[in-house]
Each structure stands twice: as structure tokens, then as C-alpha cells.
C-alpha positions, -999 to 999 in steps of 0.1 A, spaced: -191 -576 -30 -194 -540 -44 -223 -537 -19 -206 -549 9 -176 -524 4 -199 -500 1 -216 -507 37 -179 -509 48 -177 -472 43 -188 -458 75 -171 -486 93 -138 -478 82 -143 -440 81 -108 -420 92 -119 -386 101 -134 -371 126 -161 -349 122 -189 -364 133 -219 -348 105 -193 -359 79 -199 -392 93 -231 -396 90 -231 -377 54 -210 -409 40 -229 -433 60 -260 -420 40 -242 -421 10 -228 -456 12 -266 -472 13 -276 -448 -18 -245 -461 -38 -253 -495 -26 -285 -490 -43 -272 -478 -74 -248 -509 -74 -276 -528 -74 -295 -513 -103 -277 -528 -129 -278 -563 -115 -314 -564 -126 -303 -569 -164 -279 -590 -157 -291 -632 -164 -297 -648 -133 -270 -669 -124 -288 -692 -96 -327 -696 -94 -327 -678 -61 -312 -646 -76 -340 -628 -80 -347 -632 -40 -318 -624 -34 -321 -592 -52 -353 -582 -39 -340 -589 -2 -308 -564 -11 -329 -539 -22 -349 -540 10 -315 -540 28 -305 -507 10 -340 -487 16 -342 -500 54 -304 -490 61 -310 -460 46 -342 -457 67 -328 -466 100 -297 -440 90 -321 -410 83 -340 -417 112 -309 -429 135 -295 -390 126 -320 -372 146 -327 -399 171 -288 -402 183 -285 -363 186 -263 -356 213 -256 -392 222 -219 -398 224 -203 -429 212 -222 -419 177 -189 -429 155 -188 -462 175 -226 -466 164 -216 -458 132 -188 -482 122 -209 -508 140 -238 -507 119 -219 -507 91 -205 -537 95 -237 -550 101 -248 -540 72 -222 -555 48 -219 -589 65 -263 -587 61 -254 -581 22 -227 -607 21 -254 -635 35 -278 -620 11 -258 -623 -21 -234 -654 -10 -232 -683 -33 -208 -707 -9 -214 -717 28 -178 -708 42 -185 -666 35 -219 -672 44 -210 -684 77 -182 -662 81 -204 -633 72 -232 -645 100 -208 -648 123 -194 -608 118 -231 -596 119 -240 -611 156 -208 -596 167 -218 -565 152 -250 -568 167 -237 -570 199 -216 -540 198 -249 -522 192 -274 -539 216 -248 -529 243 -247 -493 227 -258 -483 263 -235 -498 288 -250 -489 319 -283 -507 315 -279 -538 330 -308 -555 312 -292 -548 277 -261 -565 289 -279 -593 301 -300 -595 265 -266 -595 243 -251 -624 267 -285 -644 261 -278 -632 224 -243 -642 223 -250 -678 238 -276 -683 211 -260 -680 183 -229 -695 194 -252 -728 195 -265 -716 162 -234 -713 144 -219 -744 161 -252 -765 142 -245 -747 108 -205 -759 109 -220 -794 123 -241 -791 92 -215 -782 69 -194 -812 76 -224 -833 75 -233 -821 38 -192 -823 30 -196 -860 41 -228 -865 18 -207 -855 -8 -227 -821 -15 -208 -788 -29 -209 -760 -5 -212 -736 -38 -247 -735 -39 -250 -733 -74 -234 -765 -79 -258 -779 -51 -288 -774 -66 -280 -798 -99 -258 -822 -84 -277 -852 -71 -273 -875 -35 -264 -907 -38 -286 -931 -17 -261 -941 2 -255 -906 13 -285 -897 20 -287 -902 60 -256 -877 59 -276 -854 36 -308 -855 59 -286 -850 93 -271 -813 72 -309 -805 65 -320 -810 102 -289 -793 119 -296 -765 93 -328 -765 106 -320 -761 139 -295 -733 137 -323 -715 114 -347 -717 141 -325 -709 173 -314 -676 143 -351 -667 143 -363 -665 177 -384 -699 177 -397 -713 210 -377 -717 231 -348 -702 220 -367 -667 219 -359 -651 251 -331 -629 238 -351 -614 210 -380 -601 235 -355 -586 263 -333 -566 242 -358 -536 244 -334 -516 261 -312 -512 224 -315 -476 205 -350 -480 184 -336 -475 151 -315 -511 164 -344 -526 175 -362 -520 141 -332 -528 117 -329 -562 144 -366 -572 137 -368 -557 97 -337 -572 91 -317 -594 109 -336 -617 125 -349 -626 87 -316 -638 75 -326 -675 89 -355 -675 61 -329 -663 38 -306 -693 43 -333 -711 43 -347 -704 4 -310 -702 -10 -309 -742 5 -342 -756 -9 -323 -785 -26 -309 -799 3 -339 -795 20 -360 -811 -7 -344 -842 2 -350 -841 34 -387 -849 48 -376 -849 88 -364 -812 80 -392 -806 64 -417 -813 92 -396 -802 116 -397 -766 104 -438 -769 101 -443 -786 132 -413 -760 148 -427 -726 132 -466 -737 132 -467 -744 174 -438 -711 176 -466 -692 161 -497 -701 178 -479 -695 210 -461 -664 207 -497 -649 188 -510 -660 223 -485 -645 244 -489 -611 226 -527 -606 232 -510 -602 266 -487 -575 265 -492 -539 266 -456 -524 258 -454 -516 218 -421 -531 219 -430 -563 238 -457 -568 215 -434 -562 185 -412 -590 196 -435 -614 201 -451 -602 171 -420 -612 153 -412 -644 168 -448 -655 156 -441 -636 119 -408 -658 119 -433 -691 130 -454 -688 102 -424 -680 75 -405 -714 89 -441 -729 81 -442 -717 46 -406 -731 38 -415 -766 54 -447 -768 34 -422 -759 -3 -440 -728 -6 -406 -707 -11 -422 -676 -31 -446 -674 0 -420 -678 21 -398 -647 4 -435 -625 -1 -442 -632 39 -401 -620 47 -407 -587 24 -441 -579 37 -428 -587 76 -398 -561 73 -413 -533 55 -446 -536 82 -421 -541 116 -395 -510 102 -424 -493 101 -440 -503 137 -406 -499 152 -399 -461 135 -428 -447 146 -434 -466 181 -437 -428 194 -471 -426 182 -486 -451 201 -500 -429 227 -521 -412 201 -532 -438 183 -542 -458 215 -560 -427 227 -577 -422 193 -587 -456 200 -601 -457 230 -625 -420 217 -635 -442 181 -647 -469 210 -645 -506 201 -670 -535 186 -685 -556 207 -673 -592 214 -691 -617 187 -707 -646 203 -689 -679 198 -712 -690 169 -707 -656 153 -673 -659 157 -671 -690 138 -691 -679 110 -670 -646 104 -640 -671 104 -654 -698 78 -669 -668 56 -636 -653 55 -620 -687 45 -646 -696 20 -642 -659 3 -601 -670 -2 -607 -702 -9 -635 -691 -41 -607 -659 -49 -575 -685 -56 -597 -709 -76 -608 -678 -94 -573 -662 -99 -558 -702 -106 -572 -701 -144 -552 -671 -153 -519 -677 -129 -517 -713 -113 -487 -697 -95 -514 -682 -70 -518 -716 -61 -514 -724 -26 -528 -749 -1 -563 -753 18 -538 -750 56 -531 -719 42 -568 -708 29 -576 -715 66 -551 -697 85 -549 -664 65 -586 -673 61 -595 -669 103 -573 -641 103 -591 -620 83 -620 -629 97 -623 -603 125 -630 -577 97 -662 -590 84 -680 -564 100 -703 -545 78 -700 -537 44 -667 -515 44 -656 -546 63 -664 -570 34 -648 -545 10 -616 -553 29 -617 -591 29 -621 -591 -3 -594 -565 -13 -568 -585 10 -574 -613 -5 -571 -599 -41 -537 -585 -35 -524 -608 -18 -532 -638 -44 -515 -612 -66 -481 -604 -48 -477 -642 -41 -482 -647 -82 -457 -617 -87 -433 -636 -59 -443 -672 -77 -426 -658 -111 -396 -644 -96 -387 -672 -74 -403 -704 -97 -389 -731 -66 -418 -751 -50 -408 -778 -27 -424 -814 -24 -459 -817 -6 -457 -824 26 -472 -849 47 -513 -846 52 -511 -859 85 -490 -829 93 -515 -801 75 -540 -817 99 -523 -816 128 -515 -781 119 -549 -769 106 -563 -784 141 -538 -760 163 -548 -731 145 -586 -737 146 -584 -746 181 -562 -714 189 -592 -689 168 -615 -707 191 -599 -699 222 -594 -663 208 -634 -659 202 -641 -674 239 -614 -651 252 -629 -619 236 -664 -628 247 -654 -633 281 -622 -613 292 -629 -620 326 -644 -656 329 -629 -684 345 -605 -694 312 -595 -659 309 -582 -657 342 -567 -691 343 -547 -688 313 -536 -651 321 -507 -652 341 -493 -684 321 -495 -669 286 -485 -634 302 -450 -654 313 -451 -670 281 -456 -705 295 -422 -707 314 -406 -714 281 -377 -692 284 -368 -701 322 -372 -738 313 -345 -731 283 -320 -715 310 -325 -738 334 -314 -766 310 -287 -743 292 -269 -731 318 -268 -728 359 -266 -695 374 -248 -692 408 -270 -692 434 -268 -655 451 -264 -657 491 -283 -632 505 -263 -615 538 -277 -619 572 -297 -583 580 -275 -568 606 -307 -565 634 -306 -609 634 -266 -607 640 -268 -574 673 -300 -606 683 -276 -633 678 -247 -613 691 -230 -621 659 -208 -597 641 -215 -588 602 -183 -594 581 
């Protein structure tokens, strides 16, 4: 709570002076920090409080990121106190999610930061696709919160403890558990439409038109707090298999198609957002699959690298043209393509059995050795390229021990049926990706173009179904009423 009141700071600020402003918004996320410095030596009081830490701390250095960089950026902008007091109420009602241990301030707290949020997507009010992106924003997580209270009352009815402490010992009675199941899924669902997922997505990828240092606070931060929810309610979802599957059916398909769309975008921010949607995909996967610790290394990892994207998004002329003078590889040929791919796989797959006889909490399963596997495959190139495989997959066996040991929760297996049906997808997917490269301009290039570029309709299907719009009635010209002898009202 000490946190929150510090992020509260610049919100409730009285004077004036606008560099005095800014000097106490800057000073609330460093006090924030040291608030948080001595909760380290403090005895965990719930097995998710060392995630929960580690997310706050994150929370601290990105506000005071976005802050430093937001200072220079908004120089001369006015409405600079209203940006201000906005985002630091986004701020604290982030930490308050973070740090909750009951559902009611949780929700409450959620429900604060999108209204926040919308204050500062709609910073500029005469750009009428902003406007348009925080109604799409608002309607979303309207339907979002509406699940989680829907959720709330179905775990109430269960016979579950909204302290979450208490819900992680206290067992479901069998006779509760369809109740307990129908909290996990709605849960679910809210989580999902929270983090972007198909097709619920279209408000995170048209609200391009927010001030950067929003947009990179939105993807860093914000649009994480689903996965956050998610962890601190492994219990309940631990007794639910349909939730389960759900979120790795949900987050695996989410991710295969938004990776898709991306290959198709050229603006930075476009692909950022897609970017993102997928990143959220595959963390969704991780938590359906039990593999929590993953699930927090993969939301950690995501915010640092998209705060990072977003800040420096002025750069990507350079880099582009630096590019295009270094020249690129040439395509593989499909067999090659498949080789670098199973190499890759077969180097992560020997590096966890390796690392598994001094820390078992490296552990993780073959879906996984074969999707972080093909991914890494397009740098075998070479032996600098080899160095890298090999170094990626050494570190990252050893941040997902470090995150194993300070979040020890590991869900049930899931189904194999579904790790097939998932492994499938993302084989078929690097296919297509090898085919594509080879042959940018064959038939299946040009085919699947303009439907990935529109990303498969997904978005206009979802507004269709959520709402109608008015149909427009366009005026007669004048030159068809002087022909009809009309007269134009």
C-alpha cells in the first residue's frame, strides 16, 4: 500500500509549477523503490510473493523509465499535469494488482487502471483514431471485468475464499467443483480479452496514435497484468482442466497467428503490437501447460525487451538503413530450413538434460524444446551463429532455474493430445515461414498476403458480432439532383 501512495504522489499533486511536477513524479517511483527494498527480507507470506516482488520492481524501473523519458518527449505539450496525475494513477492501481492478496481490491484496482488508461490514450483529443481505439478499449474491458465479477461469484458459490492466501490451502469439495471450474474459465476469458488474444485484439494494435512513452508503459506493463492474475490464481486453476486447455489451445493459435500477421507489417509500432499480442500467446501457453516460473521469466523478459523497442522506436530508420548496407542471407532451401530448425531443437533438448542433473527446476517440456527450439533456428548460420544457439540456450535454462526457485508452483501436466495438437501448429507454421522466405513472391506468398496483412478479418468479424454500427447515408452529389431537378436539403 506504501507503493501505491507513493505512485499517488503526482496524481494528487496541488501546485502548479509544472518542472516541480515532474521533479515529485520522479521521486515517487524512486521512493517506491526504496519501499520495496526491505520487503526482500521480509518471510514470504504467500508462494507467489516473490513474483510479485520481482514484477514491482519492474514496475518501479519502467515508471521511472517512461517518466525520464516522458520529460523530454512531452516538452512543450500542454495538458502535461493532466498526463501527470493520469499516469500516476495508473501506476498505483498497476501496484495495487501486483501486490493484492483479495479479489475485491484486485478488481477495483483493474478497474481504476483502464480508466486511467483511457485518460491517456485520448491524451490527444483531436485524432480521431485514438478516440476510436480507447472506445474499442473501453468496450473490452467492460466485457472483461464483467467475466471476472461473473467469476467471482462463481468461486463465492464454490465455496472458495477470495483472500488468496486462504485459497491456495483450502480444498473444493466435489460437489463444488462445476462452480469451481465455471470461476476458472470465466477467469480465463477475462485474462484473455485483458491481453489482447484473438479476437479481442483490435484495440491493442490501433491505439498507435497514444504519446510513445504510453504506448511502451501499455505494452511493458499493462497489458501483462492478465499473466499476473493469472499466477497469483494457480490453485483455482489447478482444478480446472477446461481452463487449462483453453488458455493453451487460446494463447498457442493467438500466437501462431499474430507471429504471422507481423511478418507483414512494416510500421515499428504495428509490428510491436502484434509482436505483443503473440508474446501474450505464448505466456497464456505457459500458464496452461503449469509452467508458472516460465510463465513469470517470459512476462519479465517481454517488458524489459518491448520498453526497450518502444523507447527507442526513433532509431529505426538507422538501423533499417544499416541493414539494408550489411545486406541480408540468403533464403535456405526448404530442406535446409528444416535441418537448421531440428539442430537447433536437438542442441536445447541435449542442454536441459545436461543442466537437469544439477537443477531439475530447468526442467521443462519437449512442446517447449520445439518451439523455442525452431525459433532459434534461423541463427545457425556459421560458427558465430552456433556460438549464439548455444549461449541462448545456456542462459535461458538458467534464468528459468533462477525463476523455478523463486516461484516453486508447477501446475498439473496437461493433456498430450493437446501438446500435439500444439507442437503440429507450430511445426506447420515454421514450415510455411521457410517456404515463404524462399519464395516471397510465389503463388502462396501472394495468396496469403493480403489475408495475413488484414489479419484474417479477425477484428471486423469480432465487431460485426459485438456491436452494429449505423449505417452512414451518403448525400446525393448535387450535379444528379440540377439532372433530376431535385433540390439538395
Amino acid at each position: 500500500m506504501a507503493i501505491a501512495a507513493a505512485w499517488l504522489l503526482p496524481t494528487f499533486w496541488p501546485g502548479h509549477v509544472l518542472r516541480a511536477h515532474w521533479r515529485a513524479a520522479e521521486a515517487a517511483a524512486l521512493c517506491g523503490g526504496l519501499l520495496l527494498l526491505p520487503l526482500a527480507w521480509f518471510a514470504p507470506s504467500a508462494p507467489w510473493f516473490a513474483a510479485a516482488w520481482l514484477m514491482q520492481a519492474l514496475i518501479q524501473l519502467l515508471g521511472w523509465m517512461v517518466l525520464r523519458y516522458s520529460r523530454r518527449y512531452m516538452q512543450g505539450e500542454p495538458g502535461q499535469h493532466r498526463f501527470l496525475r493520469a499516469l500516476g494513477c495508473l501506476l498505483a492501481s498497476v501496484t495495487l494488482v501486483v501486490q493484492g492478496n483479495h479479489l475485491l481490491p484486485m478488481l477495483a484496482a483493474w478497474i481504476v487502471c483502464s480508466l486511467a488508461l483511457q485518460t491517456l490514450l485520448t491524451f490527444y483529443p483531436g485524432r480521431p483514431a485514438a478516440q476510436l481505439a480507447a472506445r474499442r478499449e473501453w468496450r473490452a474491458s467492460r466485457l472483461a471485468e464483467l467475466l471476472l465479477i461473473a467469476a467471482g461469484l462463481s468461486w463465492i458459490c464454490a465455496g472458495g475464499s477470495l483472500d488468496l492466501t486462504a485459497a491456495a490451502t483450502a480444498p473444493i469439495s466435489i460437489e463444488n467443483h462445476g462452480y469451481a471450474t465455471l470461476a476458472a474459465v470465466l477467469l480465463v476469458a477475462a485474462a484473455g480479452i485483458k491481453t489482447a488474444q484473438l479476437p479481442f485484439h483490435g484495440w491493442l494494435t490501433q491505439v498507435m496514435e497514444a504519446p510513445t512513452p504510453i504506448s511502451a508503459l501499455l505494452h511493458a506493463g499493462v497489458v501483462n497484468l492478465g499473466g499476473i492474475v493469472l499466477i497469483k490464481a494457480a490453485p483455482l486453476l489447478q482444478t480446472a482442466p477446461a481452463a487449462n486447455a483453453l488458455l493453451m489451445l487460446w494463447g498457442g493459435l493467438s500466437a501462431a497467428v499474430c507471429c504471422l500477421v507481423m511478418l507483414t507489417r512494416i510500421s515499428v509500432k504495428l509490428r510491436l503490437a502484434w509482436s505483443t499480442c503473440a508474446q501474450m500467446g505464448f505466456m497464456l501457453l505457459e500458464i496452461g501447460m503449469g509452467l508458472y516460473s516460465l510463465a513469470l521469466l517470459h512476462l519479465l523478459a517481454h517488458s524489459l525487451y518491448k520498453a526497450h523497442a518502444f523507447l527507442s522506436a526513433g532509431n529505426a530508420v538507422r538501423d533499417s538503413a544499416a541493414l539494408r548496407l550489411a545486406g541480408g542471407d540468403e533464403a535456405d532451401s526448404l530442406p535446409a530450413h528444416l535441418a537448421r530448425g531440428a539442430l537447433a531443437v536437438l542442441a536445447l533438448a541435449v542442454s536441459q538434460w545436461l543442466w537437469q542433473r544439477w537443477l531439475p527446476a530447468a526442467a521443462v517440456p519437449p512442446l517447449f524444446w520445439l518451439c523455442m527450439g525452431l525459433g532459434m533456428g534461423v541463427l545457425l548460420r556459421g560458427s558465430a551463429g552456433l556460438l549464439a544457439t548455444l549461449a541462448l540456450c545456456q542462459s535461458y535454462l538458467l534464468l528459468h532455474a533462477l525463476a523455478a526457485l523463486a516461484l516453486p508452483w508447477h501446475g498439473q501436466p496437461p493433456a498430450a493430445w493437446s501438446q500435439w495438437l500444439l507442437g503440429a501448429i507450430f511445426a506447420a507454421a515454421f514450415l510455411l515461414q521457410g517456404e515463404l522466405l524462399r519464395h516471397p513472391q510465389g503463388w502462396l506468398a501472394r495468396r496469403l498476403y493480403p489475408h495475413a496483412f488484414a489479419g484474417f478479418h479477425l477484428d471486423e468479424w469480432w465487431c460485426m458480432l459485438a456491436w452494429r454500427q449505423p449505417r452512414q447515408q451518403t448525400p446525393t452529389p448535387s450535379w444528379q439532383l440540377s439532372l433530376k431537378g431535385g433540390r439538395r436539403d
